[in-house]
Z-matrix of the N, CA and C atoms (Angstrom, degrees):
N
C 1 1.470
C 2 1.537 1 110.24
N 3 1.216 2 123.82 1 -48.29
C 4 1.364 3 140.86 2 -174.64
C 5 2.133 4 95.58 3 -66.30
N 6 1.429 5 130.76 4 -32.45
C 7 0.825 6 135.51 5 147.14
C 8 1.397 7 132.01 6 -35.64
N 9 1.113 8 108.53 7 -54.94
C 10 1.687 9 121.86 8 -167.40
C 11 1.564 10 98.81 9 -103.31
N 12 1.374 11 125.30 10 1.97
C 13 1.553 12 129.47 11 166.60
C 14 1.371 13 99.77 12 -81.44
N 15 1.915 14 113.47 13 -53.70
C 16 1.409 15 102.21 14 -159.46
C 17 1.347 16 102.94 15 -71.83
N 18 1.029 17 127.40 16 -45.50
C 19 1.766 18 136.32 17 149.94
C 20 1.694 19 112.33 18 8.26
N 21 1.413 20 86.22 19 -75.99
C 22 1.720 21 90.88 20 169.89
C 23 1.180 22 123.48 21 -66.06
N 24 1.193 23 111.52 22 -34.66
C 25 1.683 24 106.54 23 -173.23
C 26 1.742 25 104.65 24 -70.15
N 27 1.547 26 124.88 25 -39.43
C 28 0.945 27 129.39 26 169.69
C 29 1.518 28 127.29 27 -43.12
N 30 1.324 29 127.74 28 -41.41
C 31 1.324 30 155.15 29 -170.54
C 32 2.234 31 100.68 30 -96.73
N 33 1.297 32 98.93 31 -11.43
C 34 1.264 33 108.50 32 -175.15
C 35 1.812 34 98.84 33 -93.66
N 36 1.579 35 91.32 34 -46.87
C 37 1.551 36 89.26 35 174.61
C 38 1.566 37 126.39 36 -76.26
N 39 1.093 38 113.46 37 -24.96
C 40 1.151 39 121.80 38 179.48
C 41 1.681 40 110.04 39 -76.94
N 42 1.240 41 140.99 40 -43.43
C 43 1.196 42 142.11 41 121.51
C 44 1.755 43 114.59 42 -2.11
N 45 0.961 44 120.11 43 -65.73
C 46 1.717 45 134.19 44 -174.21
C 47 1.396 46 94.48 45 -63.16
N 48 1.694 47 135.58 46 -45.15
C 49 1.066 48 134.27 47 -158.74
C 50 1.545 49 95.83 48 -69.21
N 51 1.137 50 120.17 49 -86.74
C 52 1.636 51 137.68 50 161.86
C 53 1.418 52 96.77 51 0.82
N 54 1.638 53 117.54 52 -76.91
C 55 1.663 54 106.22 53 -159.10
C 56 1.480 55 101.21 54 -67.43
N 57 0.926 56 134.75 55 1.24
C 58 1.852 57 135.91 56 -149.77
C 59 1.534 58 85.98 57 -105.44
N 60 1.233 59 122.66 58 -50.06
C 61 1.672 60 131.81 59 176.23
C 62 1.208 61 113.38 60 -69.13
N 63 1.335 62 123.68 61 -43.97
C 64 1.142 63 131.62 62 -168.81
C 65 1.995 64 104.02 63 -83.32
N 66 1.113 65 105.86 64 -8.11
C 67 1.222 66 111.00 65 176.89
C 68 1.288 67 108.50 66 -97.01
N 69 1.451 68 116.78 67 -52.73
C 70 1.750 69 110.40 68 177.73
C 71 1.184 70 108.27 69 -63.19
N 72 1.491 71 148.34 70 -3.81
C 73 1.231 72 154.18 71 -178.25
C 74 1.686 73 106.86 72 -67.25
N 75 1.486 74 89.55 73 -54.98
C 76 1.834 75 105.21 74 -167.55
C 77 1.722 76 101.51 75 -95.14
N 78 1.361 77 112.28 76 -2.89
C 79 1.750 78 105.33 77 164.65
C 80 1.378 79 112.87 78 -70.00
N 81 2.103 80 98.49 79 -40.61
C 82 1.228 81 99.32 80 -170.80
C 83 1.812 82 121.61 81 -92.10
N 84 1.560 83 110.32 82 -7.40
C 85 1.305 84 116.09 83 163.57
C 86 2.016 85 92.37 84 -70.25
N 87 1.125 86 131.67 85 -38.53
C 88 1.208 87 117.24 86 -166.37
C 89 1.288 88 122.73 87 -63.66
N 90 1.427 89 116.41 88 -29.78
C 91 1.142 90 143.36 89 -140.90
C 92 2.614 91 79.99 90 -101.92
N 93 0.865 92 70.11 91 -52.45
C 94 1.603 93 77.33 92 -163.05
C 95 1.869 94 100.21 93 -46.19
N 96 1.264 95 100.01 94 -44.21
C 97 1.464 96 109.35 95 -162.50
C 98 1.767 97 113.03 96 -76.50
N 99 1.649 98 97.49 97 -24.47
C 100 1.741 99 120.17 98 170.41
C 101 1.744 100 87.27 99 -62.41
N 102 1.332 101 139.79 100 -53.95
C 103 0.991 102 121.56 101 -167.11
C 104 1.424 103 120.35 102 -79.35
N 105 1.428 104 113.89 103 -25.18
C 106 1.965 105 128.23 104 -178.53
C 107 1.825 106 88.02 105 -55.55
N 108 1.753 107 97.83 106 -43.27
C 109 1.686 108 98.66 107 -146.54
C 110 1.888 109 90.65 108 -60.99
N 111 1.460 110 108.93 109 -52.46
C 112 2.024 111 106.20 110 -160.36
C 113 1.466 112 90.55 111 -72.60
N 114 1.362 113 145.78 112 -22.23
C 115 1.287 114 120.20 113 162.11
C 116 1.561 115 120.90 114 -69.81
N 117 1.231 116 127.45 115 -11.08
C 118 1.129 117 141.16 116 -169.53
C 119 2.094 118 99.31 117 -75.87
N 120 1.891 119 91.92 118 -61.76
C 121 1.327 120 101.26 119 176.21
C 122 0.830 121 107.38 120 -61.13
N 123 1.927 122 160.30 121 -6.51
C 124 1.458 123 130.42 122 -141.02
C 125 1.863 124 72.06 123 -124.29
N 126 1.210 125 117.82 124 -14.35
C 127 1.480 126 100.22 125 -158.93
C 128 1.554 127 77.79 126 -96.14
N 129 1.873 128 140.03 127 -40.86
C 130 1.539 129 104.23 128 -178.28
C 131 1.142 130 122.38 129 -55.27
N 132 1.430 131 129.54 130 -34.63
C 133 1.253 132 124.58 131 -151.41
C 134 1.978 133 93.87 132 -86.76
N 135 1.382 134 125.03 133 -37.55
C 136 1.319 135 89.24 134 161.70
C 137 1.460 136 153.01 135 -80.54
N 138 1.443 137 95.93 136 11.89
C 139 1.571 138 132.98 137 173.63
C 140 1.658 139 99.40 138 -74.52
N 141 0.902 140 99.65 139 -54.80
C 142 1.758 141 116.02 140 175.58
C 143 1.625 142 112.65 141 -51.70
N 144 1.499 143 99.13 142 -40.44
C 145 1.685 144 101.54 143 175.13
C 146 1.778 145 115.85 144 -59.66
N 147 1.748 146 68.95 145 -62.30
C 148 1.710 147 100.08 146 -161.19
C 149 2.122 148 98.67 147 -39.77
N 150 1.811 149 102.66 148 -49.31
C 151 1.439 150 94.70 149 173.16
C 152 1.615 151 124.63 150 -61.98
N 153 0.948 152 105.81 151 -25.97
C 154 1.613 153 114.69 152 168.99
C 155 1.434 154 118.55 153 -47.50
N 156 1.198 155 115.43 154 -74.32
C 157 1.325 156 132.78 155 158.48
C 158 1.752 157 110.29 156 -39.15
N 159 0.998 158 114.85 157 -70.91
C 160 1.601 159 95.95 158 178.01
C 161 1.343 160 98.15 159 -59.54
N 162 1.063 161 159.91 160 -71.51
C 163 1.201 162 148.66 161 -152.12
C 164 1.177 163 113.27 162 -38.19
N 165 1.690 164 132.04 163 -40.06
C 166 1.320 165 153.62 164 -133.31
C 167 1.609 166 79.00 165 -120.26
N 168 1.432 167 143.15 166 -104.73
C 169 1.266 168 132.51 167 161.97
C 170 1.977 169 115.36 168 20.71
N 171 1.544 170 92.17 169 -75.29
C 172 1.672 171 100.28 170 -169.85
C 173 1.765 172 90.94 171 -70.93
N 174 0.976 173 165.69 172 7.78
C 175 1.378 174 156.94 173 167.48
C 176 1.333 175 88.18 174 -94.93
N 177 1.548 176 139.70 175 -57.12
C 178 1.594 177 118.65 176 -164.31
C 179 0.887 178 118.00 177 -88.54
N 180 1.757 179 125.03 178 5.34
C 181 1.555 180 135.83 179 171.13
C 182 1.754 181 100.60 180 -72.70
N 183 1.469 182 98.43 181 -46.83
C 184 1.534 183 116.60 182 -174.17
C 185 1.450 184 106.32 183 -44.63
N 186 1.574 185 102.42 184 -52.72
C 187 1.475 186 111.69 185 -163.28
C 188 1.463 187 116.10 186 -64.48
N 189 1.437 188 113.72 187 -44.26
C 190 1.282 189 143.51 188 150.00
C 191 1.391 190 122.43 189 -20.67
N 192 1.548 191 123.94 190 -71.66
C 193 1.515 192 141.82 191 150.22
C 194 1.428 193 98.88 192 -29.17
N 195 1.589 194 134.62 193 -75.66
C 196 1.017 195 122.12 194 -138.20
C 197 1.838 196 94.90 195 -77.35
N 198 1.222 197 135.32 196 -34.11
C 199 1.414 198 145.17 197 -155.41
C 200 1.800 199 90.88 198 -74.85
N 201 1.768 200 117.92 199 -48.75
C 202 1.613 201 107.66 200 170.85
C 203 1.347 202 108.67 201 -64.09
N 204 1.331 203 133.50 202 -35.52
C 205 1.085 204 123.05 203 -148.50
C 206 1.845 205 102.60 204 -75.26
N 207 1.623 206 109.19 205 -47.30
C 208 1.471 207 112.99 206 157.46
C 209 1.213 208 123.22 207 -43.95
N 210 1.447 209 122.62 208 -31.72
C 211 1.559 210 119.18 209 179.62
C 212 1.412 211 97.50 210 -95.79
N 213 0.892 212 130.51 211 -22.86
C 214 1.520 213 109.44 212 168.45
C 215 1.409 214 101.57 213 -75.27
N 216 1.774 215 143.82 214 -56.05
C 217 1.160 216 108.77 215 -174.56
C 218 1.458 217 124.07 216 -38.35
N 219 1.270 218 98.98 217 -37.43
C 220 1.948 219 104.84 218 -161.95
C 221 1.523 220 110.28 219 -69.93
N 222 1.369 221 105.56 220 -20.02
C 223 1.604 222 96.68 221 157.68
C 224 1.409 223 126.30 222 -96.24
N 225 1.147 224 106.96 223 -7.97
C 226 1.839 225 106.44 224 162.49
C 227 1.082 226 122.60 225 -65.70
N 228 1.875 227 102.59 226 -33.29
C 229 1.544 228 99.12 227 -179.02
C 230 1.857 229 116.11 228 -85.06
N 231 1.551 230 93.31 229 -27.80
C 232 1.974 231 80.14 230 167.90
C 233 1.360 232 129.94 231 -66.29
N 234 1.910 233 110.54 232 -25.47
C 235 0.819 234 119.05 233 -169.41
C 236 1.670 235 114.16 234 -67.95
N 237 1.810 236 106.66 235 -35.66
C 238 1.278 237 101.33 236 154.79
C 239 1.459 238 114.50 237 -62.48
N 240 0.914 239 132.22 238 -75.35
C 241 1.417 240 120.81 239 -174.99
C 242 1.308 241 138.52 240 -32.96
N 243 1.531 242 106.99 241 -24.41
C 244 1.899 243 110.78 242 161.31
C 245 1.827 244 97.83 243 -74.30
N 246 1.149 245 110.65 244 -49.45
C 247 1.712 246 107.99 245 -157.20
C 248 1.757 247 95.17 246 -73.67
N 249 1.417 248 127.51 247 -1.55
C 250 1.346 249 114.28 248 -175.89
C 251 2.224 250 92.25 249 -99.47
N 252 1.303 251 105.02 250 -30.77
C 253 1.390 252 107.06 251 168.73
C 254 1.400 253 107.87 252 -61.70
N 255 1.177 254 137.32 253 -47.24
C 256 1.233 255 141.70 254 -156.04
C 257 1.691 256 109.31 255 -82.35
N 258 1.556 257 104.81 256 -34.72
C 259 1.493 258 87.26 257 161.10
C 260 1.485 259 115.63 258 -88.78
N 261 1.351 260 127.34 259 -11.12
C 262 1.601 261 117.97 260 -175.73
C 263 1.855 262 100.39 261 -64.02
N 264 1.661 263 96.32 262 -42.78
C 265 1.600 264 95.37 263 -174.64
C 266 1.757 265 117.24 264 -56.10
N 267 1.523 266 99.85 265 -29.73
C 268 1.400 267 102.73 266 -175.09
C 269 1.577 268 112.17 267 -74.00
């Protein structure tokens, strides 16, 4: 009896070994993926910037466009207006 106890206890430990390995295995897959995950977050949030900034960029390009685009009308229209002088003079 004292046979087939240590028996078990043997097969008990060996059991314990396995989950004990099999546990630091998935602490340390856990542990790896805790780090994939805050590199994961540090790269949205400067994704988050980076769109910010272009966003902010393409609004003062916008603003930009529209301020030439007025100064270019205003020289289309003098430009008619010298070449409409220029034939009255002619």
């Amino acid at each position: 009896q004292v046979d087939a106890q240590l028996l078990v206890v043997q097969k008990l430990e060996e059991k314990e070994r396995g989950l004990q390995s099999s546990l630091a295995a998935i602490e340390k897959e856990l542990a790896l993926r805790s780090q994939a995950l805050e590199l994961n977050k540090r790269k949205a949030v400067e994704a988050a910037q980076l769109a910010e900034d272009l966003r902010a960029q393409g609004e003062h390009v916008q603003a930009r466009l529209r301020e030439l685009q007025v100064c270019a009308a205003e020289n289309r229209a003098a430009k008619d207006k010298e070449s409409l002088s220029l034939k009255r003079a002619q």
